[in-house]
C-alpha positions in Angstrom: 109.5 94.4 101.9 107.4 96.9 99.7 104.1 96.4 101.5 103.3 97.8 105.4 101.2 96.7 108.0 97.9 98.8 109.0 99.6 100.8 111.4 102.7 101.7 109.2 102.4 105.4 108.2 105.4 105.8 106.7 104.6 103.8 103.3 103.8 106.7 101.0 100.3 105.5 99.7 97.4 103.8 101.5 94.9 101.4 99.4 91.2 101.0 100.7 90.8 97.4 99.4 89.1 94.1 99.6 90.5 91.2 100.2 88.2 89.6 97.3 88.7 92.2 95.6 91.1 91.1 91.7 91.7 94.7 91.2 93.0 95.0 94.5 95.3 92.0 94.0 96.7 93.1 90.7 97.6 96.6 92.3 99.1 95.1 94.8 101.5 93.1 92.7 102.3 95.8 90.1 103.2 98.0 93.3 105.3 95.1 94.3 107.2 94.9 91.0 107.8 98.8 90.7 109.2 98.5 94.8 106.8 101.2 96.0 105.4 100.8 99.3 102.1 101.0 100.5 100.0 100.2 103.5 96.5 98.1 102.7 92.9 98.7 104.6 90.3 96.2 104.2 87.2 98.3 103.9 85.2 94.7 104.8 87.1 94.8 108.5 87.2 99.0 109.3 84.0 100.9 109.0 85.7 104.1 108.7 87.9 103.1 106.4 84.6 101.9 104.3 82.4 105.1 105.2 85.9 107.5 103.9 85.6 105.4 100.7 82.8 106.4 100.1 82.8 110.2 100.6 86.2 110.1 97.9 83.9 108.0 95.4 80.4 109.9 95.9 79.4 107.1 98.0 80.5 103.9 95.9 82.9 101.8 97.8 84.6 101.3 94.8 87.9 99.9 95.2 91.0 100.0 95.1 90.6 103.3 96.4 94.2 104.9 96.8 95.5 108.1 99.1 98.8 109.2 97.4 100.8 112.5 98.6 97.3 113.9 99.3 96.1 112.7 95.9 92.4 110.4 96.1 92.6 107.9 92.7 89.8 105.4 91.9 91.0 102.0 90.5 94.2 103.8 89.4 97.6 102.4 87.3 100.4 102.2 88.9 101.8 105.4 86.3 98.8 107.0 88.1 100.0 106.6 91.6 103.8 107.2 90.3 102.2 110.6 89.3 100.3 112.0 92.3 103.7 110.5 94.1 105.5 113.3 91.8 102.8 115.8 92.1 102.8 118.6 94.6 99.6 118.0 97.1 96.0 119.4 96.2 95.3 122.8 98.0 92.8 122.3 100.6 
């Protein structure tokens, strides 16, 4: 199984979604195909998962929103995630 539960923290990306939401949906089933794992937060069921949307996207709760190896991507390709998953983290 490729995709994790809420409380799984060992899938290597989180995506801030909506369950509406065809972006989401499509991200979801590319990651699928390509077998990497992820863990899903409905941003219309956890206010602080909304309210850290919005201070990645300048306070837009634009989604999918997507944590990868430290990495914050808006509405990103799968190549996109694959990348920050290759990248060393940002420097705080």
């Amino acid at each position: 199984m490729t995709e994790s539960g809420p409380s799984d923290t060992t899938a290597p990306i989180t995506i801030y979604w909506r369950r509406w939401c065809p972006y989401c949906q499509r991200l979801g089933v590319r990651l699928r195909l390509a077998g990497i794992p992820f863990r899903k937060v409905d941003i219309t069921r956890d206010p602080a998962a909304a309210a850290e949307v919005r201070a990645i996207t300048g306070g837009d709760e634009v989604t999918p929103t997507v944590l990868a190896n430290g990495h914050q991507l808006v509405n990103p390709s799968v190549d996109e995630i694959r990348a920050a998953l290759a990248a060393s983290p940002p420097v705080s």
